[in-house]
N, C-alpha and C positions, 0 to 999 in steps of 0.2 A: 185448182178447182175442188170444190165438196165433190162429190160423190155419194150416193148413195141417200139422195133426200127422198123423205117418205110423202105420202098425200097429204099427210097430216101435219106434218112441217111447212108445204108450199100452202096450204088451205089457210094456216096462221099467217104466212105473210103476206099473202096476198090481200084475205080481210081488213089487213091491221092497215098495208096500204092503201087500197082503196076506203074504208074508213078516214085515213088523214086528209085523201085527197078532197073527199065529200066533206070535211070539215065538221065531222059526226063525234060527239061525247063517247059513243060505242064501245062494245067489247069485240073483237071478233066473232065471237057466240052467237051474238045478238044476230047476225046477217047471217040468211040460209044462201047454202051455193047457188039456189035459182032465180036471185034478187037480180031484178035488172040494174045494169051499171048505170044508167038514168031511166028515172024513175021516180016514184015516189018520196024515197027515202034515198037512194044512192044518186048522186050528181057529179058525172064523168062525162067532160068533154074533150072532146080528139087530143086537144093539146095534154089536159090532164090525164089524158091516158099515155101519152109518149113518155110525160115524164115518170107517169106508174111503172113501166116498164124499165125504166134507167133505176128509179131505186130497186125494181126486186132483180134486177142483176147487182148489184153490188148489193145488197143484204145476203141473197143467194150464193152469190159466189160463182153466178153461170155468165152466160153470153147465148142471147137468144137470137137466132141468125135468121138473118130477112125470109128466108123464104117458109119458114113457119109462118106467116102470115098472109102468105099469097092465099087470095079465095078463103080468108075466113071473114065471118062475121061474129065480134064480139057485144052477143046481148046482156050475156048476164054473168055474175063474178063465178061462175064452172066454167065457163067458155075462157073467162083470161087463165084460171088453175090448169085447167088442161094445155094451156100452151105453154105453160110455164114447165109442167110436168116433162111435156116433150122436150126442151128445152135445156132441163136438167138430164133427161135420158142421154141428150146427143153431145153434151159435154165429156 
């Protein structure tokens, strides 16, 4: 496993992710952390988001364990970085 990823490393792939899954021309730049994951410009449905999750564990190099997710709600692309963050912390 990686170790030691920064916010700024997960904030790049998470963007670039969810960018691909929205089918967006985009930079990651482009998308601020408080952009809802649908919404205007990002379109993230449950399934596309399971599968968000599957690629930033293998991009990452982590393993995000079911109960980071009990009792959250994922609005906007800070809300998936922070559990992504956690995530890489408990690896």
């Amino acid at each position: 496993m990686i170790t030691g990823l920064d916010r700024t490393a997960v904030t790049e792939s998470v963007k670039r992710v969810v960018l691909a899954e929205s089918r967006l021309p985009l930079q990651p730049a482009d998308i601020d952390d408080h952009e809802p994951l649908n919404g205007e410009i990002l379109h993230v449905n449950s399934l596309g988001f399971v599968g968000m999750l599957v690629l930033l564990e293998d991009e990452l190099d982590i393993v995000l364990p079911d109960d980071l997710f009990v009792g959250r709600s994922f609005q906007t692309v800070n809300d998936l970085i922070e559990v992504v963050l956690l995530g890489a912390e408990a690896a």
